[in-house]
C-alpha positions as CSV (number, residue, x, y, z in Angstrom):
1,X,50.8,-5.9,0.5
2,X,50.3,-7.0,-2.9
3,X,52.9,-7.3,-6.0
4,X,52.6,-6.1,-9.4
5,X,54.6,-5.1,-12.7
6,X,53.3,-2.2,-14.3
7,X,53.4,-3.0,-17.5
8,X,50.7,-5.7,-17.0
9,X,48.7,-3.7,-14.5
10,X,48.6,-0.7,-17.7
11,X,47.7,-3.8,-20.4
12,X,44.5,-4.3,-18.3
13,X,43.8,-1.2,-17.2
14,X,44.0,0.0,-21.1
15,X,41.6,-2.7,-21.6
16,X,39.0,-1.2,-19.1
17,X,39.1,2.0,-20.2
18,X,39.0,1.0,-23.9
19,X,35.6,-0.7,-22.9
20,X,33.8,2.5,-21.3
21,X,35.5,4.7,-23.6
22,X,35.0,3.5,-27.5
23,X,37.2,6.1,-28.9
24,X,40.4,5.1,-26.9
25,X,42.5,3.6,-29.8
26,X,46.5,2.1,-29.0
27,X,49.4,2.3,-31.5
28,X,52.1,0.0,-30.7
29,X,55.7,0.3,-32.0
30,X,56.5,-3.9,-32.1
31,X,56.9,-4.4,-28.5
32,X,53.2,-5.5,-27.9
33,X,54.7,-8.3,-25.9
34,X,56.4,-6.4,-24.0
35,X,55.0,-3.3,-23.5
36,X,51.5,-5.2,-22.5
37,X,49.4,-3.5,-25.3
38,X,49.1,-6.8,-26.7
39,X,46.0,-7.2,-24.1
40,X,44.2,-4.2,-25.8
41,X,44.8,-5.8,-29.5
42,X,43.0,-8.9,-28.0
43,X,40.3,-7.0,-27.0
44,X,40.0,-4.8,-29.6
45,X,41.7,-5.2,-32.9
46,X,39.7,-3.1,-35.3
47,X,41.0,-0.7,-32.4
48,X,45.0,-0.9,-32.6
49,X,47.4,-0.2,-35.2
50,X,50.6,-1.8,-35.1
51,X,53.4,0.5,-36.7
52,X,56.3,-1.3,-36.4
53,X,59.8,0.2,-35.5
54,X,58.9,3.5,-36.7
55,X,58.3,5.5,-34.0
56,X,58.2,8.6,-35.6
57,X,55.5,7.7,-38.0
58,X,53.5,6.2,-35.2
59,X,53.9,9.3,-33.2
60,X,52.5,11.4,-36.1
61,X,49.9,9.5,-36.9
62,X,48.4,9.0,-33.2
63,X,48.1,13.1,-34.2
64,X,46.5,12.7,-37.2
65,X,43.9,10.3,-35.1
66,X,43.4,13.2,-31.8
67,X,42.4,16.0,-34.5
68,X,39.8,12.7,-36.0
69,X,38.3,12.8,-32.1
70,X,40.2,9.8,-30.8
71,X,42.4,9.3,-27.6
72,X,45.2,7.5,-29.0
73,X,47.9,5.5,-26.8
74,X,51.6,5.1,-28.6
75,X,53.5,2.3,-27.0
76,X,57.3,1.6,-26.9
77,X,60.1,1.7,-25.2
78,X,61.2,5.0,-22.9
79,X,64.1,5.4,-24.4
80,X,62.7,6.1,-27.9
81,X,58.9,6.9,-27.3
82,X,60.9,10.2,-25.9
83,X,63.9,10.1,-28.0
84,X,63.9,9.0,-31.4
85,X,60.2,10.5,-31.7
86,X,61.4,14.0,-29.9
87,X,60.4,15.7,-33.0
88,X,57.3,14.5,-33.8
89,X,56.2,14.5,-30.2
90,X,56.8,18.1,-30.3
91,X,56.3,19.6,-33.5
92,X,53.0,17.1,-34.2
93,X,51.6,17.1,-31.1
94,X,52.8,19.3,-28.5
95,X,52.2,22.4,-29.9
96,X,48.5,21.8,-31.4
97,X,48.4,20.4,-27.8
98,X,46.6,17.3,-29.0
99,X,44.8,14.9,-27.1
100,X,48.0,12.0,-27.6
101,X,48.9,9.7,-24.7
102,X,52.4,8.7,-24.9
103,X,53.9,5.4,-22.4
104,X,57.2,4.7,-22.0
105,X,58.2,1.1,-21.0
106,X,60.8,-0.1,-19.5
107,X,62.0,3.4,-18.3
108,X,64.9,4.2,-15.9
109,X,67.0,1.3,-16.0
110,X,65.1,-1.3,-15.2
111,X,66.1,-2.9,-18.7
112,X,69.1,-3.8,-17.1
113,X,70.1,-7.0,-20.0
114,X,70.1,-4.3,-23.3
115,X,72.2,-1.4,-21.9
116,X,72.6,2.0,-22.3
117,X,71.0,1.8,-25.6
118,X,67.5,0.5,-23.8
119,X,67.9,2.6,-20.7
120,X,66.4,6.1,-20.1
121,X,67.8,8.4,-17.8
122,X,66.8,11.4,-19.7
123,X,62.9,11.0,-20.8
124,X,61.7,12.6,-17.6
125,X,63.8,15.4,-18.6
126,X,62.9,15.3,-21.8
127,X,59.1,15.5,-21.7
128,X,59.0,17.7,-18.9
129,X,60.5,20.2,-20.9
130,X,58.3,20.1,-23.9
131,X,55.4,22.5,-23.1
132,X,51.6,21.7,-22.7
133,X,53.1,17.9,-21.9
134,X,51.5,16.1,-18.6
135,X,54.1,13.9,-16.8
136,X,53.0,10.6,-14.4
137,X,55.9,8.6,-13.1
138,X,53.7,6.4,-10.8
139,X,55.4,4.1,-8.7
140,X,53.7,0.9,-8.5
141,X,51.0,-1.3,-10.4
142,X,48.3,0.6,-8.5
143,X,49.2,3.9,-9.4
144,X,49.5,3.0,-12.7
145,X,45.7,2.8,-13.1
146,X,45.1,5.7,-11.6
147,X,47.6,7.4,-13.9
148,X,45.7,5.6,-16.9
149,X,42.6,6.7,-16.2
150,X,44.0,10.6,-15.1
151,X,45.5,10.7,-18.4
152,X,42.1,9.6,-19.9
153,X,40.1,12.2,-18.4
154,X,42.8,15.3,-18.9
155,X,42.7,16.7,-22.2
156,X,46.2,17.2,-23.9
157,X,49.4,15.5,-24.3
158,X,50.4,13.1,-21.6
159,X,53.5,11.0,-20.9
160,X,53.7,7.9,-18.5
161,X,56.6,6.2,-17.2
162,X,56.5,2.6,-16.5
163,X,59.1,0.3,-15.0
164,X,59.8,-3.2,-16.7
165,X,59.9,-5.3,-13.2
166,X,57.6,-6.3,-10.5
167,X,56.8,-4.2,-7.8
168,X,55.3,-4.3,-4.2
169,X,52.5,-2.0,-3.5
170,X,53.2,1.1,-1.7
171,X,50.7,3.3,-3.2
172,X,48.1,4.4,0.3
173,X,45.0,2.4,-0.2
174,X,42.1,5.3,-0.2
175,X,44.2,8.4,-1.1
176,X,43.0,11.1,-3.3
177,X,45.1,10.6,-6.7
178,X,45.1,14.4,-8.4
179,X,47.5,15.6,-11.7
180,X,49.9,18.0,-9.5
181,X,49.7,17.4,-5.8
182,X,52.2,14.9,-4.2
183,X,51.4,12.2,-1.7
184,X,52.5,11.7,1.8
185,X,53.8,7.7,1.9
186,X,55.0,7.9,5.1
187,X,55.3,10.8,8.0
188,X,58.7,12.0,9.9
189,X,59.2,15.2,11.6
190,X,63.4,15.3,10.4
191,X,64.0,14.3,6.8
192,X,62.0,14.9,3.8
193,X,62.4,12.8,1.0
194,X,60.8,13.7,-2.4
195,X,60.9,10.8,-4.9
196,X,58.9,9.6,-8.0
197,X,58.7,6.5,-9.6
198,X,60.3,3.3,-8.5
199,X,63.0,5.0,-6.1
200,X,59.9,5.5,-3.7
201,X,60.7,1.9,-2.6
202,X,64.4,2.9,-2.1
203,X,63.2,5.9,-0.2
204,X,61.1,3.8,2.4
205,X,63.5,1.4,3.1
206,X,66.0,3.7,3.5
207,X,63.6,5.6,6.1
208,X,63.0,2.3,8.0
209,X,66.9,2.4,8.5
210,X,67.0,5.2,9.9
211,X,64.2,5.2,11.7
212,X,66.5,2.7,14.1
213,X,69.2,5.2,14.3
214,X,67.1,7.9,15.7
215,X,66.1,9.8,12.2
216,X,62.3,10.3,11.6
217,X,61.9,10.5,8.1
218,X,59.2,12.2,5.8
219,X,58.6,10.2,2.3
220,X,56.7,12.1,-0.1
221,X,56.1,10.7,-3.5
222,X,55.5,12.9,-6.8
223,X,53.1,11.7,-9.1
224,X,53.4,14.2,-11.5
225,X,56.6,15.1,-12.4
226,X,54.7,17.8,-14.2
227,X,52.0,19.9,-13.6
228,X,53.3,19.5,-9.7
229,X,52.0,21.9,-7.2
230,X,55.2,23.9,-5.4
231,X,53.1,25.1,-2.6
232,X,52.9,21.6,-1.7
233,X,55.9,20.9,-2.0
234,X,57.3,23.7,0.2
235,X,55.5,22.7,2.6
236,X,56.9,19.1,3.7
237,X,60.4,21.0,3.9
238,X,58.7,23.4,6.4
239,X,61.0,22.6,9.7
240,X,63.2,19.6,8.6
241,X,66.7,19.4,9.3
242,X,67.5,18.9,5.2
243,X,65.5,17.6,2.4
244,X,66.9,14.5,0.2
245,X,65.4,14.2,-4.1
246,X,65.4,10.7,-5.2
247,X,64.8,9.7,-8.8
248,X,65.8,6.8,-11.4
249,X,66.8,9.4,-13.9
250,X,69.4,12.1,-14.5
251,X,70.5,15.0,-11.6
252,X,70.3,17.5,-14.4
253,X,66.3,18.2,-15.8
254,X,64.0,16.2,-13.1
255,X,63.0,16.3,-9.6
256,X,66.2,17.6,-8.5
257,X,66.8,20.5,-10.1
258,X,62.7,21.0,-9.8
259,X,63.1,20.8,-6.0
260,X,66.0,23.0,-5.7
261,X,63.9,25.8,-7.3
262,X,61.1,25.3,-5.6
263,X,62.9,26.0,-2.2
264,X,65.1,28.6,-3.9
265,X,65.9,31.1,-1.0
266,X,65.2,28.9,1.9
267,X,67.5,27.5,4.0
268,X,66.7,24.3,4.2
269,X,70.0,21.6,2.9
270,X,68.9,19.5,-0.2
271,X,70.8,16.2,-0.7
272,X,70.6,14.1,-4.4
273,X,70.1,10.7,-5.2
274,X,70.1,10.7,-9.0
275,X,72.2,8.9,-12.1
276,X,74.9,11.4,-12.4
277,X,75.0,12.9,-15.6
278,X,76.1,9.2,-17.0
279,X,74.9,6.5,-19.4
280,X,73.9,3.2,-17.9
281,X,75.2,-0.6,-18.9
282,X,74.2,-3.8,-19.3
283,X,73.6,-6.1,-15.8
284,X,72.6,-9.0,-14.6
285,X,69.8,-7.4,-12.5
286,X,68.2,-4.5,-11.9
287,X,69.1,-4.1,-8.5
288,X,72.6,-4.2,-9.6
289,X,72.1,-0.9,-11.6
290,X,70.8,1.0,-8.7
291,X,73.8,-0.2,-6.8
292,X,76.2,0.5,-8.5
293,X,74.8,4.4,-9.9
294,X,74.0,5.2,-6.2
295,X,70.5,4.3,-6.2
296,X,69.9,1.8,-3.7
297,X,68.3,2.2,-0.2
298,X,72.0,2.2,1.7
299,X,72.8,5.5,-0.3
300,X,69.8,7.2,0.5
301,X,70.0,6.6,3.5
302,X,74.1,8.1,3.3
303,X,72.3,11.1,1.6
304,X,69.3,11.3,4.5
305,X,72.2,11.5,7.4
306,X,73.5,14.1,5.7
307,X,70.5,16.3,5.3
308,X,69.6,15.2,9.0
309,X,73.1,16.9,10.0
310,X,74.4,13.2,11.0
Protein backbone atom coordinates (compact mmCIF):
# COMPACT_ATOMS: atom_id res chain seq x y z
CA UNK A 1 0.00 0.00 0.00
CA UNK A 2 1.33 2.96 -1.55
CA UNK A 3 0.98 6.91 -0.48
CA UNK A 4 -0.06 9.71 -2.47
CA UNK A 5 -1.49 13.46 -2.31
CA UNK A 6 -3.95 14.15 -4.78
CA UNK A 7 -3.11 17.19 -5.84
CA UNK A 8 0.15 15.82 -7.37
CA UNK A 9 -1.32 12.54 -8.56
CA UNK A 10 -4.15 15.23 -10.66
CA UNK A 11 -0.80 17.59 -11.81
CA UNK A 12 0.37 14.41 -13.65
CA UNK A 13 -2.39 12.88 -14.60
CA UNK A 14 -3.59 16.38 -16.35
CA UNK A 15 -0.38 16.06 -17.96
CA UNK A 16 -1.21 12.64 -19.59
CA UNK A 17 -4.29 13.38 -20.71
CA UNK A 18 -3.24 16.83 -22.10
CA UNK A 19 -0.72 14.62 -24.28
CA UNK A 20 -3.33 12.22 -25.97
CA UNK A 21 -5.90 14.77 -25.97
CA UNK A 22 -4.52 18.22 -27.61
CA UNK A 23 -7.57 20.13 -26.94
CA UNK A 24 -7.51 19.75 -23.05
CA UNK A 25 -6.53 23.36 -22.10
CA UNK A 26 -6.12 24.37 -17.86
CA UNK A 27 -7.02 27.85 -16.40
CA UNK A 28 -5.50 28.37 -13.17
CA UNK A 29 -6.64 31.03 -10.60
CA UNK A 30 -2.77 31.79 -8.91
CA UNK A 31 -2.50 28.73 -6.95
CA UNK A 32 -0.42 26.76 -9.72
CA UNK A 33 1.86 25.86 -6.86
CA UNK A 34 -0.45 24.55 -5.07
CA UNK A 35 -3.08 23.30 -6.88
CA UNK A 36 -0.40 21.16 -9.07
CA UNK A 37 -1.48 22.68 -12.45
CA UNK A 38 1.80 24.10 -12.53
CA UNK A 39 2.89 20.59 -14.05
CA UNK A 40 0.54 21.05 -17.09
CA UNK A 41 1.96 24.83 -17.69
CA UNK A 42 5.46 23.06 -17.91
CA UNK A 43 4.22 20.88 -20.38
CA UNK A 44 2.28 22.94 -22.14
CA UNK A 45 2.29 26.63 -21.94
CA UNK A 46 0.76 27.82 -25.18
CA UNK A 47 -1.94 25.52 -23.43
CA UNK A 48 -2.72 27.33 -19.95
CA UNK A 49 -3.97 30.63 -19.06
CA UNK A 50 -3.27 31.93 -15.82
CA UNK A 51 -6.20 34.28 -14.63
CA UNK A 52 -5.15 35.40 -11.51
CA UNK A 53 -7.56 35.81 -8.46
CA UNK A 54 -10.43 36.28 -10.44
CA UNK A 55 -12.31 33.35 -10.39
CA UNK A 56 -15.20 34.58 -11.86
CA UNK A 57 -13.62 35.66 -15.02
CA UNK A 58 -11.77 32.51 -15.28
CA UNK A 59 -14.82 30.52 -14.84
CA UNK A 60 -16.47 32.39 -17.70
CA UNK A 61 -13.95 32.26 -19.86
CA UNK A 62 -13.15 28.39 -19.56
CA UNK A 63 -17.00 28.73 -21.22
CA UNK A 64 -16.21 30.86 -23.77
CA UNK A 65 -13.28 28.11 -24.59
CA UNK A 66 -15.95 24.69 -24.41
CA UNK A 67 -18.35 26.43 -27.07
CA UNK A 68 -14.49 27.10 -29.22
CA UNK A 69 -14.33 22.91 -28.86
CA UNK A 70 -11.91 22.75 -26.00
CA UNK A 71 -11.99 20.82 -22.65
CA UNK A 72 -10.95 23.39 -20.33
CA UNK A 73 -9.76 22.64 -16.48
CA UNK A 74 -10.27 25.78 -13.97
CA UNK A 75 -8.08 25.35 -10.91
CA UNK A 76 -8.34 26.83 -7.41
CA UNK A 77 -9.20 26.40 -4.25
CA UNK A 78 -12.75 24.55 -3.10
CA UNK A 79 -13.82 27.03 -1.30
CA UNK A 80 -14.08 29.59 -4.15
CA UNK A 81 -13.88 27.38 -7.43
CA UNK A 82 -17.63 26.67 -5.82
CA UNK A 83 -18.25 29.75 -4.04
CA UNK A 84 -17.15 32.94 -5.23
CA UNK A 85 -17.64 31.56 -8.94
CA UNK A 86 -21.40 30.17 -7.96
CA UNK A 87 -22.75 32.43 -10.53
CA UNK A 88 -20.79 32.00 -13.32
CA UNK A 89 -20.57 28.30 -12.83
CA UNK A 90 -24.19 28.26 -13.17
CA UNK A 91 -25.41 30.86 -15.29
CA UNK A 92 -22.21 30.39 -17.89
CA UNK A 93 -21.82 26.97 -17.82
CA UNK A 94 -24.36 24.93 -16.20
CA UNK A 95 -27.20 25.68 -18.05
CA UNK A 96 -25.65 25.60 -21.80
CA UNK A 97 -24.28 22.35 -20.07
CA UNK A 98 -20.82 23.01 -21.39
CA UNK A 99 -18.02 20.82 -21.65
CA UNK A 100 -16.08 22.84 -18.34
CA UNK A 101 -14.16 20.72 -15.77
CA UNK A 102 -14.07 22.46 -12.61
CA UNK A 103 -11.23 21.08 -9.47
CA UNK A 104 -11.45 22.13 -6.20
CA UNK A 105 -8.24 21.94 -4.04
CA UNK A 106 -7.77 21.65 -0.87
CA UNK A 107 -11.45 20.73 -0.15
CA UNK A 108 -13.06 19.72 3.20
CA UNK A 109 -10.80 20.89 5.71
CA UNK A 110 -7.77 19.67 4.97
CA UNK A 111 -6.39 23.33 4.82
CA UNK A 112 -6.32 23.24 8.33
CA UNK A 113 -3.42 26.51 8.83
CA UNK A 114 -5.98 29.27 6.77
CA UNK A 115 -9.36 28.62 8.52
CA UNK A 116 -12.77 28.84 7.91
CA UNK A 117 -12.06 31.16 5.13
CA UNK A 118 -9.93 28.27 3.12
CA UNK A 119 -12.19 25.37 4.27
CA UNK A 120 -15.15 23.99 2.35
CA UNK A 121 -17.81 22.22 3.97
CA UNK A 122 -20.43 23.24 1.57
CA UNK A 123 -18.98 22.71 -2.17
CA UNK A 124 -20.36 19.17 -2.26
CA UNK A 125 -23.53 20.71 -1.59
CA UNK A 126 -23.19 23.21 -3.64
CA UNK A 127 -22.39 21.65 -6.96
CA UNK A 128 -24.54 18.83 -6.44
CA UNK A 129 -27.35 21.03 -6.49
CA UNK A 130 -26.63 22.90 -9.64
CA UNK A 131 -28.18 20.75 -12.47
CA UNK A 132 -26.43 18.98 -15.45
CA UNK A 133 -23.19 19.16 -12.92
CA UNK A 134 -21.06 15.64 -12.52
CA UNK A 135 -19.61 15.29 -8.91
CA UNK A 136 -16.16 12.97 -8.17
CA UNK A 137 -15.08 13.12 -4.54
CA UNK A 138 -12.39 10.29 -5.03
CA UNK A 139 -10.61 9.25 -2.15
CA UNK A 140 -7.10 8.72 -2.74
CA UNK A 141 -4.28 9.55 -5.42
CA UNK A 142 -5.42 6.51 -7.46
CA UNK A 143 -8.88 7.44 -7.84
CA UNK A 144 -8.02 10.66 -8.74
CA UNK A 145 -6.81 9.54 -12.12
CA UNK A 146 -9.48 7.65 -12.78
CA UNK A 147 -11.72 10.62 -11.92
CA UNK A 148 -9.51 12.68 -14.40
CA UNK A 149 -9.77 10.74 -17.13
CA UNK A 150 -13.89 9.93 -16.38
CA UNK A 151 -14.31 13.56 -16.44
CA UNK A 152 -12.38 13.63 -19.69
CA UNK A 153 -14.39 11.23 -21.45
CA UNK A 154 -18.09 12.48 -20.08
CA UNK A 155 -19.33 15.30 -21.85
CA UNK A 156 -20.75 18.29 -19.60
CA UNK A 157 -19.83 20.04 -16.54
CA UNK A 158 -17.85 18.23 -13.98
CA UNK A 159 -16.65 19.00 -10.49
CA UNK A 160 -13.68 17.24 -8.57
CA UNK A 161 -12.80 17.33 -5.09
CA UNK A 162 -9.37 16.99 -4.05
CA UNK A 163 -7.81 16.89 -0.61
CA UNK A 164 -4.55 19.01 0.22
CA UNK A 165 -2.67 16.04 2.26
CA UNK A 166 -1.15 12.74 1.53
CA UNK A 167 -2.98 9.84 1.46
CA UNK A 168 -2.60 5.92 1.63
CA UNK A 169 -4.09 3.93 -1.09
CA UNK A 170 -7.30 2.33 -0.48
CA UNK A 171 -8.74 2.46 -3.82
CA UNK A 172 -9.19 -1.85 -4.86
CA UNK A 173 -6.53 -2.46 -7.35
CA UNK A 174 -8.58 -3.92 -10.53
CA UNK A 175 -12.07 -2.48 -9.88
CA UNK A 176 -14.37 -1.31 -12.49
CA UNK A 177 -14.33 2.74 -11.86
CA UNK A 178 -17.99 3.91 -13.49
CA UNK A 179 -19.66 7.85 -13.04
CA UNK A 180 -22.66 6.58 -10.60
CA UNK A 181 -22.07 3.16 -9.12
CA UNK A 182 -20.35 2.94 -5.67
CA UNK A 183 -17.54 0.56 -4.64
CA UNK A 184 -17.44 -2.12 -2.10
CA UNK A 185 -13.90 -1.32 -0.01
CA UNK A 186 -14.46 -3.76 2.38
CA UNK A 187 -17.37 -6.59 3.07
CA UNK A 188 -19.45 -6.98 6.59
CA UNK A 189 -22.69 -8.61 6.94
CA UNK A 190 -23.82 -5.87 10.20
CA UNK A 191 -22.97 -2.28 9.37
CA UNK A 192 -22.94 -0.40 6.31
CA UNK A 193 -20.95 2.54 5.99
CA UNK A 194 -21.39 4.84 2.91
CA UNK A 195 -18.57 7.47 2.68
CA UNK A 196 -16.86 9.55 -0.11
CA UNK A 197 -13.76 11.26 -0.15
CA UNK A 198 -11.12 11.22 2.49
CA UNK A 199 -13.45 9.92 5.40
CA UNK A 200 -13.27 6.49 3.57
CA UNK A 201 -9.92 6.11 5.57
CA UNK A 202 -11.85 7.05 8.75
CA UNK A 203 -14.50 4.54 7.86
CA UNK A 204 -12.00 1.51 7.60
CA UNK A 205 -10.30 2.11 10.48
CA UNK A 206 -13.15 2.56 12.36
CA UNK A 207 -14.46 -0.99 10.82
CA UNK A 208 -11.11 -2.67 11.94
CA UNK A 209 -12.20 -1.57 15.52
CA UNK A 210 -14.98 -3.01 15.46
CA UNK A 211 -14.24 -5.80 13.79
CA UNK A 212 -12.46 -6.88 17.39
CA UNK A 213 -15.59 -6.12 19.28
CA UNK A 214 -17.67 -8.48 17.37
CA UNK A 215 -19.20 -5.87 14.52
CA UNK A 216 -18.69 -6.90 10.85
CA UNK A 217 -18.73 -3.93 8.97
CA UNK A 218 -19.68 -3.07 5.25
CA UNK A 219 -17.50 0.08 3.78
CA UNK A 220 -18.83 1.32 0.71
CA UNK A 221 -17.25 4.29 -0.95
CA UNK A 222 -19.22 6.83 -3.30
CA UNK A 223 -17.39 8.02 -6.12
CA UNK A 224 -19.84 10.10 -7.43
CA UNK A 225 -21.52 12.19 -5.19
CA UNK A 226 -23.66 12.84 -8.25
CA UNK A 227 -24.96 11.01 -10.87
CA UNK A 228 -24.99 8.03 -8.03
CA UNK A 229 -27.04 4.95 -8.73
CA UNK A 230 -29.74 4.47 -5.70
CA UNK A 231 -30.46 0.96 -6.59
CA UNK A 232 -27.00 0.30 -5.61
CA UNK A 233 -27.12 1.95 -2.89
CA UNK A 234 -30.25 0.22 -1.46
CA UNK A 235 -28.86 -2.61 -1.77
CA UNK A 236 -25.73 -2.68 0.74
CA UNK A 237 -28.47 -1.65 3.42
CA UNK A 238 -30.44 -4.82 2.43
CA UNK A 239 -30.29 -6.84 5.96
CA UNK A 240 -27.85 -4.66 8.16
CA UNK A 241 -28.66 -3.85 11.62
CA UNK A 242 -28.24 0.16 10.73
CA UNK A 243 -26.49 2.10 8.12
CA UNK A 244 -23.78 4.97 9.18
CA UNK A 245 -23.04 8.28 6.17
CA UNK A 246 -19.64 9.58 6.53
CA UNK A 247 -18.41 12.67 4.78
CA UNK A 248 -15.89 15.73 5.28
CA UNK A 249 -18.55 18.19 4.47
CA UNK A 250 -21.88 19.56 5.89
CA UNK A 251 -24.95 17.10 7.29
CA UNK A 252 -27.25 19.33 5.37
CA UNK A 253 -26.94 18.92 1.12
CA UNK A 254 -24.42 15.71 0.74
CA UNK A 255 -24.33 12.07 1.29
CA UNK A 256 -26.42 12.29 4.17
CA UNK A 257 -29.39 13.73 3.37
CA UNK A 258 -28.81 11.75 -0.25
CA UNK A 259 -28.78 8.40 1.76
CA UNK A 260 -31.61 9.13 3.91
CA UNK A 261 -33.82 9.57 0.75
CA UNK A 262 -32.63 6.83 -0.89
CA UNK A 263 -33.85 4.49 1.97
CA UNK A 264 -36.85 6.70 2.57
CA UNK A 265 -39.56 4.11 3.85
CA UNK A 266 -37.26 1.36 4.98
CA UNK A 267 -36.60 0.52 8.18
CA UNK A 268 -33.23 0.35 8.30
CA UNK A 269 -31.41 3.10 11.29
CA UNK A 270 -29.16 5.64 9.59
CA UNK A 271 -26.43 7.13 11.89
CA UNK A 272 -24.25 10.61 10.65
CA UNK A 273 -20.83 11.45 10.68
CA UNK A 274 -20.76 14.93 9.05
CA UNK A 275 -19.51 18.77 10.05
CA UNK A 276 -22.64 19.90 11.78
CA UNK A 277 -23.99 22.74 10.10
CA UNK A 278 -20.69 24.76 11.41
CA UNK A 279 -17.77 26.69 10.05
CA UNK A 280 -14.28 25.20 10.56
CA UNK A 281 -10.98 27.01 12.15
CA UNK A 282 -7.61 27.24 11.93
CA UNK A 283 -5.26 24.03 13.36
CA UNK A 284 -2.25 22.79 13.67
CA UNK A 285 -3.14 19.65 11.70
CA UNK A 286 -5.56 18.22 9.85
CA UNK A 287 -6.19 15.35 11.92
CA UNK A 288 -6.91 17.80 14.60
CA UNK A 289 -9.99 19.10 12.55
CA UNK A 290 -11.52 15.81 12.19
CA UNK A 291 -11.18 15.43 15.85
CA UNK A 292 -12.41 17.88 17.12
CA UNK A 293 -15.84 18.20 14.42
CA UNK A 294 -16.48 14.50 15.00
CA UNK A 295 -14.72 13.11 12.07
CA UNK A 296 -12.20 10.81 13.18
CA UNK A 297 -12.19 6.95 13.21
CA UNK A 298 -13.16 6.72 17.17
CA UNK A 299 -16.57 8.51 16.28
CA UNK A 300 -17.42 6.52 13.59
CA UNK A 301 -16.93 3.84 15.19
CA UNK A 302 -19.51 5.55 18.31
CA UNK A 303 -21.91 6.09 15.35
CA UNK A 304 -21.30 2.24 13.81
CA UNK A 305 -22.29 0.72 17.54
CA UNK A 306 -25.17 2.62 17.30
CA UNK A 307 -26.55 1.60 14.00
CA UNK A 308 -25.25 -2.07 15.01
CA UNK A 309 -27.80 -1.74 18.18
CA UNK A 310 -24.59 -1.76 20.54
Amino acid sequence: MGVHNQRIEYGKMLVELGTENPDIVVLEADLGKSTMSCMFEEAFPERYFEMGIAEQNMTSFAGGLALAGKIPFTNTFAVFASGRAYDQIRQSIATANLNVKIVGSSSGMSDFGDGATHQSIDDAAIMSAIPNMTVFTPCDGVEVRYAAEAAVRHDGPCYIRLCRNDLEDIFPAGAEYKIGEPVELRAGSDVTVYTHGIMAHEALKAAEMAEKEGIRVNVVHIPTLKPLNEKAVKAFAEGKKGVVVCEEASIRGGLNMLVSYILRGTAVPIESVAVMDEFGQSASSHEELLEYYGLDALNVLMKIRKAAGK
